[in-house]
C-alpha positions as CSV (number, residue, x, y, z in Angstrom):
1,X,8.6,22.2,20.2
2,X,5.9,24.8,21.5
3,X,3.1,23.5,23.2
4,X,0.4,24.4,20.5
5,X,2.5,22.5,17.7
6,X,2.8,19.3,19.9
7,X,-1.1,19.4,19.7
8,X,-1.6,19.6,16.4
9,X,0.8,17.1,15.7
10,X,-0.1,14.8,18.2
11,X,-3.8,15.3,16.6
12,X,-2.7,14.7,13.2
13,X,-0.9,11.5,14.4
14,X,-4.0,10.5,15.9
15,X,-6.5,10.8,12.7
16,X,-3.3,9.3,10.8
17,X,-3.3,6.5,12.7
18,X,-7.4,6.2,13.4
19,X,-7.0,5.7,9.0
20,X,-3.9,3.9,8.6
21,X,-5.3,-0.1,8.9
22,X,-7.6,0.7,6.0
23,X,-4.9,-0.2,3.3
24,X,-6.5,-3.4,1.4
25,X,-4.6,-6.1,0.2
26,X,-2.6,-5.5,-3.3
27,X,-1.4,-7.9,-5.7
28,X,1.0,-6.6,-8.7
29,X,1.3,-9.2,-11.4
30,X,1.2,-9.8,-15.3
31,X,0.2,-5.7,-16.7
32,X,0.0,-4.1,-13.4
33,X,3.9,-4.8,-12.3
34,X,5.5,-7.1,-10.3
35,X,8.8,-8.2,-9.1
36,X,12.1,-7.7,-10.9
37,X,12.4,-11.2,-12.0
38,X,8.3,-11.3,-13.5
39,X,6.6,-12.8,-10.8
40,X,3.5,-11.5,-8.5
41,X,4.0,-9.5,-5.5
42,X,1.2,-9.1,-2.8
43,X,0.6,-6.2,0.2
44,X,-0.1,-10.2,2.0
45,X,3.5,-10.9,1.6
46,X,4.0,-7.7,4.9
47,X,3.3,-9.7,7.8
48,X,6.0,-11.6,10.4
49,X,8.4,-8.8,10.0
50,X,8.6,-5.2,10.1
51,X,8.4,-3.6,6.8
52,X,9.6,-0.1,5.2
53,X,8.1,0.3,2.1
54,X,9.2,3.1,0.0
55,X,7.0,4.0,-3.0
56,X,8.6,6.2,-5.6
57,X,8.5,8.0,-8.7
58,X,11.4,7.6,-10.8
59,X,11.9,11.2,-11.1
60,X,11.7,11.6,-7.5
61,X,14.6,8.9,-6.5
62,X,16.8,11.1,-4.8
63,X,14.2,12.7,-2.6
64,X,13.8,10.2,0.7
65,X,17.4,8.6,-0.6
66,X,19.1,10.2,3.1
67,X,16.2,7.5,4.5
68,X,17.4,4.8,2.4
69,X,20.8,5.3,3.8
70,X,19.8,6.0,7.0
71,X,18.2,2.8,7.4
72,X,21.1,1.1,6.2
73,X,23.6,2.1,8.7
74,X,20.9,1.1,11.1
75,X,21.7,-2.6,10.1
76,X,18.3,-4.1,11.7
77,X,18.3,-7.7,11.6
78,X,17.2,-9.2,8.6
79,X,15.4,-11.6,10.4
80,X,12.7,-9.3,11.4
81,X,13.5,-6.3,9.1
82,X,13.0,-5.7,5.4
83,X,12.5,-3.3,2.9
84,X,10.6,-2.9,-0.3
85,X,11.1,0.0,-3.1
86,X,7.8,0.3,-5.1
87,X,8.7,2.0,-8.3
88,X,5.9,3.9,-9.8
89,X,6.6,3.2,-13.4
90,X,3.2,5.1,-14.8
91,X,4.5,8.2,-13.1
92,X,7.7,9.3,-15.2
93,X,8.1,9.3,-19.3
94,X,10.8,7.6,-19.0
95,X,10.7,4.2,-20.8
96,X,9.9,0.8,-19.1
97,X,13.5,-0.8,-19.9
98,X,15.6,2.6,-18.9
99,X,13.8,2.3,-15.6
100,X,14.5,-1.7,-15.4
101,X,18.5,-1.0,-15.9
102,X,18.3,1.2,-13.3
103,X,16.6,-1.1,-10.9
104,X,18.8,-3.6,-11.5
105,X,22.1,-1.3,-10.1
106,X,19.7,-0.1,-7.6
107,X,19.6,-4.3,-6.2
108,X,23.2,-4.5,-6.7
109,X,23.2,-1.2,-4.4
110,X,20.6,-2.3,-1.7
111,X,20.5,-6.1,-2.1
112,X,18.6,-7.1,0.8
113,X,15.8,-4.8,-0.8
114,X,13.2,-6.3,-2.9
115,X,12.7,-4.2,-6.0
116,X,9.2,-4.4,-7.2
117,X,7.3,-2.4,-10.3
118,X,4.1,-0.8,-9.9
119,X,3.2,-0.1,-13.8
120,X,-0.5,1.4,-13.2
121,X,0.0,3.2,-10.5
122,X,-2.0,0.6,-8.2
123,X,-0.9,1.7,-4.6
124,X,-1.7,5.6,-6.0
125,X,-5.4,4.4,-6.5
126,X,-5.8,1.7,-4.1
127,X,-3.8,3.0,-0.9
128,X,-4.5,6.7,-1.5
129,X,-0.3,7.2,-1.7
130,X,0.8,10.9,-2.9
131,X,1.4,10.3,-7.2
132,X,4.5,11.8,-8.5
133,X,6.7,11.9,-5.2
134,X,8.0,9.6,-3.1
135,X,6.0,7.8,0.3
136,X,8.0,5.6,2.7
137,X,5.3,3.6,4.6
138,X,6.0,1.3,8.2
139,X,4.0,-1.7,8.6
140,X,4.1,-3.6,12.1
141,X,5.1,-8.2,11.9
142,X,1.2,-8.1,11.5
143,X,1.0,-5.8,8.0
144,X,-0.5,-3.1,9.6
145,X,0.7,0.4,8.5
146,X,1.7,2.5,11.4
147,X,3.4,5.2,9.9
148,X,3.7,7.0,6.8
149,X,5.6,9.9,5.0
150,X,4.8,11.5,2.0
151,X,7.4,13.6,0.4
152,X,10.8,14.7,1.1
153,X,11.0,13.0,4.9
154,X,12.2,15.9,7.8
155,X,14.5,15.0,10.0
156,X,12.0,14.8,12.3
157,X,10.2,12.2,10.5
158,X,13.3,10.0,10.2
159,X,13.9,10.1,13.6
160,X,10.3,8.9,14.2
161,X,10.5,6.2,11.6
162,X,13.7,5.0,13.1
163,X,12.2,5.3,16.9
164,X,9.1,3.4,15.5
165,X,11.5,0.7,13.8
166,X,12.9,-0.1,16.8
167,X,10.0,-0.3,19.0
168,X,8.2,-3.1,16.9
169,X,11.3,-5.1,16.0
């Protein structure tokens, strides 16, 4: 990487990170989602271990899914490790229980991942996360965010995320 380019994304990096502890605390229950089985789910509930959170439009499923596997051949110990898939449910015109049979394969697919619905796109409005795409976010055992991706993740990025992973286990 030239010089220059290590800058500016050092610089980025920087302002990212200056912003990232801003997320406020989110609850999804009753009309604005929840988890797969109806009860609440809460942004308190990212603490004590280190978190990937990806947050997805249905229509966008396959675009961060080489991240999904990545981090599965990773095998990080459950113990301090775990994953969340936000589904953005407001974000696709597909209906509610097409995207509930889905989910449901989805857990039988990644069953250490909790499955949760966002049906108002909460985290778009709330956490500033890009709407119609897909965002995998890191937060540290204390719930602080320290690194985010919107979009397609670059190799790059994955390598980061995994780098990151591994440092705060």
């Amino acid at each position: 990487m030239k010089f220059i380019t290590k800058i500016k994304y050092l610089t980025a990096l920087v302002g990212f990170i200056g912003s990232a502890f801003a997320l406020g605390p989110v609850t999804l229950e009753k009309e604005l989602g929840g988890k797969l089985d109806g009860t609440a789910w809460s942004s308190d509930s990212l603490r004590n271990k280190v978190h990937v959170l990806f947050y997805v439009d249905p229509d966008e499923k396959e675009l961060n899914e080489h991240v999904g596997e990545r981090l599965k051949k990773e095998n990080f110990d459950r113990k301090n490790y775990a994953s969340i898939a936000v589904i953005n449910m407001d974000a696709t015109w597909l209906p509610n229980f097409a995207l509930e049979s889905a989910l449901k394969k989805k857990q039988e697919k990644y069953p250490d991942t909790l499955y949760v619905k966002d049906l108002k796109k909460v985290l778009v409005s709330k956490w500033e996360l890009k709407d119609d795409s897909s965002n995998v976010l890191l937060f540290d055992k204390s719930g602080k965010l320290i690194f985010k991706i919107e979009g397609k993740a670059s190799n790059d990025q994955l390598e980061s995320l995994v780098k990151m992973i591994k440092e705060n286990l």
